[in-house]
PAZAPA-4460 file (N, C-alpha, C; in steps of 0.05 Angstrom, whole numbers, plus 32768, in hexadecimal, padded with zeros to 4 digits):
% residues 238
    n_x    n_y    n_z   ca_x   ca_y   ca_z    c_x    c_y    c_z   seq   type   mol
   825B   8CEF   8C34   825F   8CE0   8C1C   827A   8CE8   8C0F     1      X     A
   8282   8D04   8C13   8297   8D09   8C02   82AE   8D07   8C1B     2      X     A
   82AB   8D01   8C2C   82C9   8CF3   8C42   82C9   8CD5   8C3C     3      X     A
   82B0   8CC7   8C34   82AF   8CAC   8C2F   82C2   8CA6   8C16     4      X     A
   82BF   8CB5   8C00   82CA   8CB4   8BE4   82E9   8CBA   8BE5     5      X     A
   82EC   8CD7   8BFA   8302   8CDB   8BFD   8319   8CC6   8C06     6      X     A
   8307   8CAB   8C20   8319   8C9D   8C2A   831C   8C84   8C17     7      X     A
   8309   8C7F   8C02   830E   8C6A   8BF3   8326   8C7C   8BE0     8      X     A
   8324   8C88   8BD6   833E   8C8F   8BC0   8354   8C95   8BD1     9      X     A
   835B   8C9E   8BED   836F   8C9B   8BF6   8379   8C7F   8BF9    10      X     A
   8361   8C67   8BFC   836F   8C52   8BFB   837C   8C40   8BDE    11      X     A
   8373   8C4C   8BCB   836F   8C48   8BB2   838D   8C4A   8BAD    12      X     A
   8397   8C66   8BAB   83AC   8C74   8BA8   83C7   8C63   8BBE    13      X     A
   83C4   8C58   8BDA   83D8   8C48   8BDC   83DD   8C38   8BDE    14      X     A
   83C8   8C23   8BD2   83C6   8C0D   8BCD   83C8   8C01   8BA5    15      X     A
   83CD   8C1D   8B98   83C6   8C1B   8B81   83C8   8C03   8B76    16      X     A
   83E1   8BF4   8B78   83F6   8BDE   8B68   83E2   8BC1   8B6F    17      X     A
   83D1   8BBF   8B86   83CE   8BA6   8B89   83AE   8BAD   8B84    18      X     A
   83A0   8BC1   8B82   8383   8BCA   8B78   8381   8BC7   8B5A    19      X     A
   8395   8BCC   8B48   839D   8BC4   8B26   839B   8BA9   8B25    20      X     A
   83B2   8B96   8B3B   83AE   8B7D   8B38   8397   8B73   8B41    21      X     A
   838D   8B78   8B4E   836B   8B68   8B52   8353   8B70   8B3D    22      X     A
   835C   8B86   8B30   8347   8B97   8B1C   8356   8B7C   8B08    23      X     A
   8368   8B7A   8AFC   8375   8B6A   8AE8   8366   8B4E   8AE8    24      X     A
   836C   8B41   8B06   8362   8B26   8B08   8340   8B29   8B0A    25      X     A
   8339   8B30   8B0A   8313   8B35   8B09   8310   8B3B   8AEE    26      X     A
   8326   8B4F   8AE9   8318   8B4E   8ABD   8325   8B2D   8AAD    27      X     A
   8338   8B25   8AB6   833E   8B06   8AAA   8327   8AFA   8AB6    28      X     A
   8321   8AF3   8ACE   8309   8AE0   8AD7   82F5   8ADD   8AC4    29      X     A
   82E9   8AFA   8AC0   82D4   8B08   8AB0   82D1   8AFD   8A97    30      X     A
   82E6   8AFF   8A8D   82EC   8AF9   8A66   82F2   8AE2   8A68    31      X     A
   82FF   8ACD   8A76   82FC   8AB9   8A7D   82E5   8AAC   8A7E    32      X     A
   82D1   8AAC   8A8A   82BC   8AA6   8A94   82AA   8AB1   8A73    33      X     A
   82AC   8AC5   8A6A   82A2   8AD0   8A4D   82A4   8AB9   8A3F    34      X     A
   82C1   8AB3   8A36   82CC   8A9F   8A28   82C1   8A89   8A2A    35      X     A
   82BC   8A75   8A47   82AD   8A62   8A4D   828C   8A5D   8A40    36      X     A
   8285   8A78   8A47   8269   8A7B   8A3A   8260   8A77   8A1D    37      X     A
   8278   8A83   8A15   8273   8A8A   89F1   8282   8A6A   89EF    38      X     A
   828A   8A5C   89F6   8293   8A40   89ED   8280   8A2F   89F7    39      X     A
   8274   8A2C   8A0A   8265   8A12   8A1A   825E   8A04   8A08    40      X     A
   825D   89EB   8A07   8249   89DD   89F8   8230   89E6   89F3    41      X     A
   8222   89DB   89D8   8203   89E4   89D8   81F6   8A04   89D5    42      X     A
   8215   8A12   89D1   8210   8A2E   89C4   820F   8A2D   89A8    43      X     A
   8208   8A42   899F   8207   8A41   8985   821E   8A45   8976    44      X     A
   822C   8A38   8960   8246   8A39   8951   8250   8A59   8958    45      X     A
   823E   8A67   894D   824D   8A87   894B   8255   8A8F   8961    46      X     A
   8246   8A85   897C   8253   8A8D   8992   8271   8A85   8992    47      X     A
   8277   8A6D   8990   8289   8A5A   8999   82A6   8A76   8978    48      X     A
   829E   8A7A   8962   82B3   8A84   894E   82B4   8A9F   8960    49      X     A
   829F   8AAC   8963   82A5   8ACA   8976   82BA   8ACE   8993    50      X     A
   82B7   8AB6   899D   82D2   8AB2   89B1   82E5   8ABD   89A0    51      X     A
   82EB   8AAC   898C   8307   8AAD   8986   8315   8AC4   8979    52      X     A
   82FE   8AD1   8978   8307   8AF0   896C   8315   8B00   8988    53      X     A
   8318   8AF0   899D   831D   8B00   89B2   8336   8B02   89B5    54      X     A
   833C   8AE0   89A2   835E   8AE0   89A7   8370   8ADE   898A    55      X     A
   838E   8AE4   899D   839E   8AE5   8982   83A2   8AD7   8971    56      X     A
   83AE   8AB9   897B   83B7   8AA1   896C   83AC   8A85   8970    57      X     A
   83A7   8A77   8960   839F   8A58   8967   83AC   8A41   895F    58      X     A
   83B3   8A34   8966   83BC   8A21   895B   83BF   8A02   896F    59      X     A
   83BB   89E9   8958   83B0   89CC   8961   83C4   89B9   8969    60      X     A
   83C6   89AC   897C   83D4   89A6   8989   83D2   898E   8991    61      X     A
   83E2   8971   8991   83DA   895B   89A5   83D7   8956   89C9    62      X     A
   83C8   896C   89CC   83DE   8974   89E6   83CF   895E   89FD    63      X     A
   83B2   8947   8A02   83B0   8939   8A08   83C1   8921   8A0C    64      X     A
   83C3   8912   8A24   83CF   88F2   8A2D   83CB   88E7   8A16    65      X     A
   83AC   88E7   8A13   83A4   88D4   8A05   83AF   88DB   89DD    66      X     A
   83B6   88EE   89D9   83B8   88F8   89C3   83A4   890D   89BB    67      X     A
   838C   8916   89C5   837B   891C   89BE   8385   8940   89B5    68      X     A
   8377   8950   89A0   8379   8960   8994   8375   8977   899F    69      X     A
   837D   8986   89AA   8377   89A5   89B7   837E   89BA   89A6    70      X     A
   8369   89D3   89A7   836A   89F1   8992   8371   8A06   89AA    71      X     A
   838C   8A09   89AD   8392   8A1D   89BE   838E   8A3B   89B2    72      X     A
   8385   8A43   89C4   8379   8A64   89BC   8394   8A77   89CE    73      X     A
   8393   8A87   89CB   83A9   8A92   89D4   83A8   8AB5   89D5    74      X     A
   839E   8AC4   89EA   83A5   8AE4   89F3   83BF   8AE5   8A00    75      X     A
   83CA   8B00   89F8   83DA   8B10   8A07   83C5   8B24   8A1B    76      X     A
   83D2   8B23   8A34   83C8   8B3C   8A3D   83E1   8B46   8A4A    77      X     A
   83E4   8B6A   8A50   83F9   8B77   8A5D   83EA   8B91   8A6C    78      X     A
   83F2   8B88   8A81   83E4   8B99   8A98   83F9   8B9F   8AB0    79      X     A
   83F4   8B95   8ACB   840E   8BA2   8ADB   8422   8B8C   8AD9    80      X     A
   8418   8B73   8AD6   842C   8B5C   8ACC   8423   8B50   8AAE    81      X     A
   8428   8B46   8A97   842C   8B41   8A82   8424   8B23   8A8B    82      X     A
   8415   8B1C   8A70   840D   8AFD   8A6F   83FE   8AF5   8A56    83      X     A
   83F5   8AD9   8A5A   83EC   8ACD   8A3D   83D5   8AB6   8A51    84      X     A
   83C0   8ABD   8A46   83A2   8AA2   8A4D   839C   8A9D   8A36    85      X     A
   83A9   8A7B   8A3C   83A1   8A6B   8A25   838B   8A57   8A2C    86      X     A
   8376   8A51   8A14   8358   8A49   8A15   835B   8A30   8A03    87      X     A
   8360   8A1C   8A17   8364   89FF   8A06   833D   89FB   89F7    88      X     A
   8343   89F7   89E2   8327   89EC   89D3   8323   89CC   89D4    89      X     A
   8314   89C1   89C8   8310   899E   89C1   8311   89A9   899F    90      X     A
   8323   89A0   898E   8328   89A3   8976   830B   899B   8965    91      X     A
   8304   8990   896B   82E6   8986   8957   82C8   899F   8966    92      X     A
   82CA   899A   897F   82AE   89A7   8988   82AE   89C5   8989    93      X     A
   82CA   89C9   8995   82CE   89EB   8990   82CC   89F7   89B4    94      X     A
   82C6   89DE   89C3   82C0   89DE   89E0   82D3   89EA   89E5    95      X     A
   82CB   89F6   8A02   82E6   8A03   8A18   82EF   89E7   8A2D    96      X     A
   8303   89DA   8A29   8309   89C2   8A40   8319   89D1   8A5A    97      X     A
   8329   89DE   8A4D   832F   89ED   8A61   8349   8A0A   8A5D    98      X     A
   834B   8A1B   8A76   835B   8A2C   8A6C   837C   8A36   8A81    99      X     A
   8388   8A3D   8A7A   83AA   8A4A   8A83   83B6   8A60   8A86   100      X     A
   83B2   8A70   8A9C   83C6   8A8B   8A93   83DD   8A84   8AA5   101      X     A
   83F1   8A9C   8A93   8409   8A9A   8A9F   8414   8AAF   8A95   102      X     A
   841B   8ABD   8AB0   8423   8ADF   8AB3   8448   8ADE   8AB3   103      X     A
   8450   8AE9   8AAD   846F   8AF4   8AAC   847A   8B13   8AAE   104      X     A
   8487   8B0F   8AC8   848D   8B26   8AD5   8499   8B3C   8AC3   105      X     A
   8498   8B53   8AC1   84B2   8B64   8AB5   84B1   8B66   8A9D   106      X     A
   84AF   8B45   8A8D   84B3   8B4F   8A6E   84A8   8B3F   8A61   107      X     A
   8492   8B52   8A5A   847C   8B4E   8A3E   8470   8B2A   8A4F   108      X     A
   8460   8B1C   8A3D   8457   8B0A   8A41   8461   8AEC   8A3D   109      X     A
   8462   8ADE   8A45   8479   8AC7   8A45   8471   8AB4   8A25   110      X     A
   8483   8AAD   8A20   8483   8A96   8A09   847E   8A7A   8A0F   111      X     A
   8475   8A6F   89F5   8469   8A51   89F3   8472   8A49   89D6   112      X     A
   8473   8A34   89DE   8473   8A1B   89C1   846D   8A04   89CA   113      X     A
   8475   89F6   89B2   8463   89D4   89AF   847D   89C1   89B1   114      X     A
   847A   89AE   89C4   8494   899D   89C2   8489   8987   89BB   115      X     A
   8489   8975   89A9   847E   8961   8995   8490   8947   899C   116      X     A
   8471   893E   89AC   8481   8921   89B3   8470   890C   89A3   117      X     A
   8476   88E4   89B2   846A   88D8   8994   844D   88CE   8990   118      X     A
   843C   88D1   89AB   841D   88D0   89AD   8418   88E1   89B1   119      X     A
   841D   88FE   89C0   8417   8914   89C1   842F   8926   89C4   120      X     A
   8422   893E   89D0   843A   8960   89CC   8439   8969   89E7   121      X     A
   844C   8976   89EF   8449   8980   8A00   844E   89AA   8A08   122      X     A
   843D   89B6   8A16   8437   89CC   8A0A   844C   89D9   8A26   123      X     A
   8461   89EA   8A12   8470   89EF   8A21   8476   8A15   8A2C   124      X     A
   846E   8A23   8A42   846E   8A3C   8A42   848A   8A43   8A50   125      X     A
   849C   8A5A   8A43   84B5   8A60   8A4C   84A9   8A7B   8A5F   126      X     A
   84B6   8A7C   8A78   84AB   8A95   8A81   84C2   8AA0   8A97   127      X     A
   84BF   8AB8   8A9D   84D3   8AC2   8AAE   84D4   8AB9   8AD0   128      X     A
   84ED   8AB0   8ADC   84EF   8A9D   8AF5   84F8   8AB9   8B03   129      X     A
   8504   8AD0   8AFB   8511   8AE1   8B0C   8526   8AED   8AFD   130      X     A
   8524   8B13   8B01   8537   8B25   8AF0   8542   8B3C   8B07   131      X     A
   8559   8B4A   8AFD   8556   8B59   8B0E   856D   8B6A   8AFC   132      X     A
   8584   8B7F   8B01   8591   8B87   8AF4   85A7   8B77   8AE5   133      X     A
   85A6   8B75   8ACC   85BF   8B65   8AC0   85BE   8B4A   8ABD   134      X     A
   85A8   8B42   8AC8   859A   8B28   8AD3   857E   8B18   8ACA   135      X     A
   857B   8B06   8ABC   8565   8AF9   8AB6   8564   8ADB   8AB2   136      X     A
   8556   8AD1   8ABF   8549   8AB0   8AB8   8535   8AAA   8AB6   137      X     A
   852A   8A9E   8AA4   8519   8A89   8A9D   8515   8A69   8AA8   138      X     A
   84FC   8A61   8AA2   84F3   8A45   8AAC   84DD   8A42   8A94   139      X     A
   84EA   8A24   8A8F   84CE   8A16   8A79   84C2   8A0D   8A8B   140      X     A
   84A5   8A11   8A8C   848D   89FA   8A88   8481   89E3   8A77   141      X     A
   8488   89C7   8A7B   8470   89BE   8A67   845B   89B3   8A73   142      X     A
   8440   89B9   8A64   8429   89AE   8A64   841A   899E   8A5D   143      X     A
   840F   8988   8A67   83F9   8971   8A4A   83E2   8975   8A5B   144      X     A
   83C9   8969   8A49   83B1   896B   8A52   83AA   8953   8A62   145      X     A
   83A9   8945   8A77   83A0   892C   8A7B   8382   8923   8A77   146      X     A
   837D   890F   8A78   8362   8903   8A6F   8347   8914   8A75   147      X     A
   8343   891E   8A8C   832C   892D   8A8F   832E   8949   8A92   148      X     A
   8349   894E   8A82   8342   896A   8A76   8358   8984   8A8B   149      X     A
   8369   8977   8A99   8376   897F   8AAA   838E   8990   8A9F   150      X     A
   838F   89A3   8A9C   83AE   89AD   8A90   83C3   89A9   8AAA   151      X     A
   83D4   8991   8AA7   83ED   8992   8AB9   8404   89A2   8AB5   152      X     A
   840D   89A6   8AC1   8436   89AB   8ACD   8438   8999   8AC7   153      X     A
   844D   8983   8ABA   845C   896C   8ABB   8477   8972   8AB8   154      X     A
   8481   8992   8AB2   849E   8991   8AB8   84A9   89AE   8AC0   155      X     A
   84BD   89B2   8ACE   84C1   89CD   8ACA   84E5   89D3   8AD5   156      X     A
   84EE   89E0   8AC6   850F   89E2   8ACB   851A   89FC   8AC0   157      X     A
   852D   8A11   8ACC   8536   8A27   8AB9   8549   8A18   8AA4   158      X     A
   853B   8A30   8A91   853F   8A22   8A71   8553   8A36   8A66   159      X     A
   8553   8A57   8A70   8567   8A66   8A6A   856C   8A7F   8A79   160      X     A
   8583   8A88   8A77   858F   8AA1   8A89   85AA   8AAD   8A84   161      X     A
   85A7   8AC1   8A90   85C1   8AD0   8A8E   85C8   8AE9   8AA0   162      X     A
   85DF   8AEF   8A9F   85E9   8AFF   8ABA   85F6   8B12   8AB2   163      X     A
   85FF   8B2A   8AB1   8615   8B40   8AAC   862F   8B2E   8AC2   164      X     A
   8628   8B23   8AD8   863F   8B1B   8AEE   8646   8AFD   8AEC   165      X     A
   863F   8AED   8AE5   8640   8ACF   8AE9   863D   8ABE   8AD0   166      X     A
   8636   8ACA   8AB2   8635   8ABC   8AA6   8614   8ABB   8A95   167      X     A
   8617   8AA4   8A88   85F7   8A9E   8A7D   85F2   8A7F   8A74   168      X     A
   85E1   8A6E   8A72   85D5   8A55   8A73   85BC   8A4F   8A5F   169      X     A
   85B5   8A3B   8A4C   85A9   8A38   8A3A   859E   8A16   8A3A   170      X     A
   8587   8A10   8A38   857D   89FB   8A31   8574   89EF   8A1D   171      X     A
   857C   89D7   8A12   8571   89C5   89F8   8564   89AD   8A01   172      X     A
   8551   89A6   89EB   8545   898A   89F3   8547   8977   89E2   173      X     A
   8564   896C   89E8   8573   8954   89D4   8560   8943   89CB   174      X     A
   8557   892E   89D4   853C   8923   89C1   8520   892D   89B5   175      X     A
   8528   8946   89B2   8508   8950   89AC   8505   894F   8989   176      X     A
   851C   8945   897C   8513   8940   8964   850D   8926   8958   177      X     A
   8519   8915   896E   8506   88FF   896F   84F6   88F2   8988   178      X     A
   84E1   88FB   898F   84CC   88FB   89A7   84CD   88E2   89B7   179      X     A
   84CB   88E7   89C7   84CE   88C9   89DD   84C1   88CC   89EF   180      X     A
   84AA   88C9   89F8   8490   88D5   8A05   8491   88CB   8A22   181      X     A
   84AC   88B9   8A25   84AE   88AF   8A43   84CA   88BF   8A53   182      X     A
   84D2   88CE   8A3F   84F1   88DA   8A46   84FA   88EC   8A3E   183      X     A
   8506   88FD   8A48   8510   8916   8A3A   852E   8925   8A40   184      X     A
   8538   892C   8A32   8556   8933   8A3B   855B   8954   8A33   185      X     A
   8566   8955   8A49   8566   897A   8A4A   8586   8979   8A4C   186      X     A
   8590   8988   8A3B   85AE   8995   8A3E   85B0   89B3   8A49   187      X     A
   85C2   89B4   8A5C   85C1   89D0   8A67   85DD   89D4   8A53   188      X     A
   85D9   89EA   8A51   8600   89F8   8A46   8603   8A11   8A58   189      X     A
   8617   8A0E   8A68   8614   8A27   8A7F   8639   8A33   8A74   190      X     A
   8630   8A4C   8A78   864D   8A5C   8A6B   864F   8A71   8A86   191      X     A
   866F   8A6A   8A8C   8674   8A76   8AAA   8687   8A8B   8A9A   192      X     A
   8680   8AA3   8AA1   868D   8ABF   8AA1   8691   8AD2   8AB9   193      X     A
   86A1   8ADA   8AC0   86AA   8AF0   8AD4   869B   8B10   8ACA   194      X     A
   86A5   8B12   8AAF   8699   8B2A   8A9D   869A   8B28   8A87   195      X     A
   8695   8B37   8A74   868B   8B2B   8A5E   86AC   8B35   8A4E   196      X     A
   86BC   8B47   8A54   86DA   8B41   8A4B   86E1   8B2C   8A4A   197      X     A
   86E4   8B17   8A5E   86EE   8B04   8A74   86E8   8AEB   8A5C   198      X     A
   8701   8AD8   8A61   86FE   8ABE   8A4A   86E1   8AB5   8A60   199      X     A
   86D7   8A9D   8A56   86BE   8A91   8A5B   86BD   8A77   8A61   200      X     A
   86B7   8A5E   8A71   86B5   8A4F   8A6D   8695   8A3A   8A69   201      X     A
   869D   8A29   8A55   868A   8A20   8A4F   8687   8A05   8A50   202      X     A
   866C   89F6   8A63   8667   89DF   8A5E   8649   89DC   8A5D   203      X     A
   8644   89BB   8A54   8631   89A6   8A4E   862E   8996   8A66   204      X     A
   860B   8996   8A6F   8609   8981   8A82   85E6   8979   8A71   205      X     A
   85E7   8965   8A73   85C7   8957   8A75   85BF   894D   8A8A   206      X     A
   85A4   8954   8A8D   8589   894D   8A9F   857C   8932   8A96   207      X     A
   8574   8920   8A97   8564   8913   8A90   8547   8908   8A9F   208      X     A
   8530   8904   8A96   8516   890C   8AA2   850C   88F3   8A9A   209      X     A
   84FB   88EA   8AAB   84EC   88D1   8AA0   84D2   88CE   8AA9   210      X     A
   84BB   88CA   8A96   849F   88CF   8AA5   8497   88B6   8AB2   211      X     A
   8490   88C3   8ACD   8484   88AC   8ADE   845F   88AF   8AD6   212      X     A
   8459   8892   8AD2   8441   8892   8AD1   842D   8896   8AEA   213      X     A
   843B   889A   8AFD   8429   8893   8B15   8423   88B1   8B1D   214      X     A
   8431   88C5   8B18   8433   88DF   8B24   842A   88E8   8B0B   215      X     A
   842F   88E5   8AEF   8429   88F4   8AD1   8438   8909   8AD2   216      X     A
   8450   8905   8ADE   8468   8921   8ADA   8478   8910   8ACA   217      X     A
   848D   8928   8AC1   84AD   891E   8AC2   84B3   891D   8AE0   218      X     A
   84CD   890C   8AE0   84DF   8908   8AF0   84F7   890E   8AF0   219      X     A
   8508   8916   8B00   8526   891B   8AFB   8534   8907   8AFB   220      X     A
   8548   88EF   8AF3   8551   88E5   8AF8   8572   88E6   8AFD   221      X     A
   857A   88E5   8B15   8596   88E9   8B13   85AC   88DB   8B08   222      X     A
   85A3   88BD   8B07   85AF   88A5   8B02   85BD   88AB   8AE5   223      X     A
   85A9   88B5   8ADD   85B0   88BE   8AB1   85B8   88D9   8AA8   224      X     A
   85BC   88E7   8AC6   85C3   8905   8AC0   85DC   890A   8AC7   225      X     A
   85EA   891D   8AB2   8604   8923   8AC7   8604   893E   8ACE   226      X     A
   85E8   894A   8AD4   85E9   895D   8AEB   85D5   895E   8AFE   227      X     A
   85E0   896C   8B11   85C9   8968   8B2A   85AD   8975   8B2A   228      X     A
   8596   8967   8B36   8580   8980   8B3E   8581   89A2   8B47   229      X     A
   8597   8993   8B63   859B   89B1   8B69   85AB   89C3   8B56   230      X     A
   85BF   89BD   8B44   85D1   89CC   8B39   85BC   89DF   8B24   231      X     A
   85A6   89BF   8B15   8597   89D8   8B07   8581   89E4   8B0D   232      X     A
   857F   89E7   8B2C   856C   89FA   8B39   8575   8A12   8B40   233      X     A
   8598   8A0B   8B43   85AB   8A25   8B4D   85AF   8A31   8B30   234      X     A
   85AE   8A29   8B15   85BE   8A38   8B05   85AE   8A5F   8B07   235      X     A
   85BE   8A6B   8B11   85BA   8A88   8B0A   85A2   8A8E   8B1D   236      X     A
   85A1   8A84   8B39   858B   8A89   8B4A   8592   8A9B   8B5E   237      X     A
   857A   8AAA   8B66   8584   8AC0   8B79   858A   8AB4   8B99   238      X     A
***
């Protein structure tokens, strides 16, 4: 018995890093599946308010096709990688429709906001694409709910970065203060540096995106853009 014990903790010990990550994903499953329970339909109210003591922040959102109202719930967790599981509600019933995590390598747990379009929003998480010394980029996600409750991808592009060697790059979303729910325009501003002594140069390119109904993504369009796919897949890529 005690050579049996012996050979499990020897395996324990050099496998540590990927025995944490499977301990990690079995306790999200877990509380996940908790969460589901204390929400189902046909529980009792208190169940459904006791969830929410589990998490940090909430807040209501159009984030449905159809317009329809979602109560995003929202944990941090930080363990061998850093992340956030968010627990879409039905704004009236208090139901679980459905839920999202999304882990970010290296540092702390990734960011979200609300991009407010003109029948609905779209729920947008900033998270890390790749770092290394001197070195970091980002990529937005956005998200909507489609009709039977589906949380999609419908877009994703690096949104920001920077280099100690090459410079750094920043994204805006020119119509987002007035919403246009079929289109969207992304400005990159990419600033080329040798070192940070070194004069800099600086330009403006836009993306423009157009939702195809048939797929329920954005689209890239080149025709209205004056920069390439590949250019903004290359900005600051390893």
């Amino acid at each position: 018995m005690r050579i049996v014990i012996r050979q499990v903790g020897c395996f324990i010990n050099k496998n540590l890093k990927w025995f944490v990550i499977f301990l990690v994903l079995i306790l999200n499953i877990l509380m996940v599946e908790l969460w589901k329970f204390s929400n189902s339909p046909g529980q009792f109210k208190g169940d459904t308010i006791r969830s929410e003591v589990l998490f940090d922040n909430s807040l209501v959102v159009r984030l449905g096709v159809d317009g329809q109202e979602l109560k995003i719930l929202t944990k941090e967790y930080s363990s061998v990688i850093p992340g956030i599981i968010f627990l879409f509600l039905d704004s009236k019933t208090g139901g679980i429709i459905n839920t999202l995590s999304v882990e970010n390598y290296n540092i702390g747990p990734p960011k979200f906001r609300i991009a407010k379009g003109n029948k609905h929003d779209w729920f947008v998480v900033t998270r890390i694409d790749s770092s290394g010394t001197g070195y970091i980029r980002y990529i937005d996600d956005w998200y909507v709910m489609e009709i039977f409750g589906n949380i999609k991808k419908v877009l994703s592009y690096p949104s920001d970065g920077s280099s100690t060697y090459s410079g750094s790059f920043a994204t805006y979303v020119e119509n987002e203060n007035y919403p246009n729910d079929s289109a969207i325009d992304i400005k990159f501003v990419v600033k080329n540096c040798v070192s940070e002594k070194d004069s800099c140069s600086k330009l403006s390119k836009v993306a423009h995106y157009f939702w195809d109904n048939k797929s329920g993504v954005f689209m890239f369009d080149q025709n209205k853009s004056d920069i390439s796919e590949q250019q903004i897949n290359s900005l600051l890529s390893n």
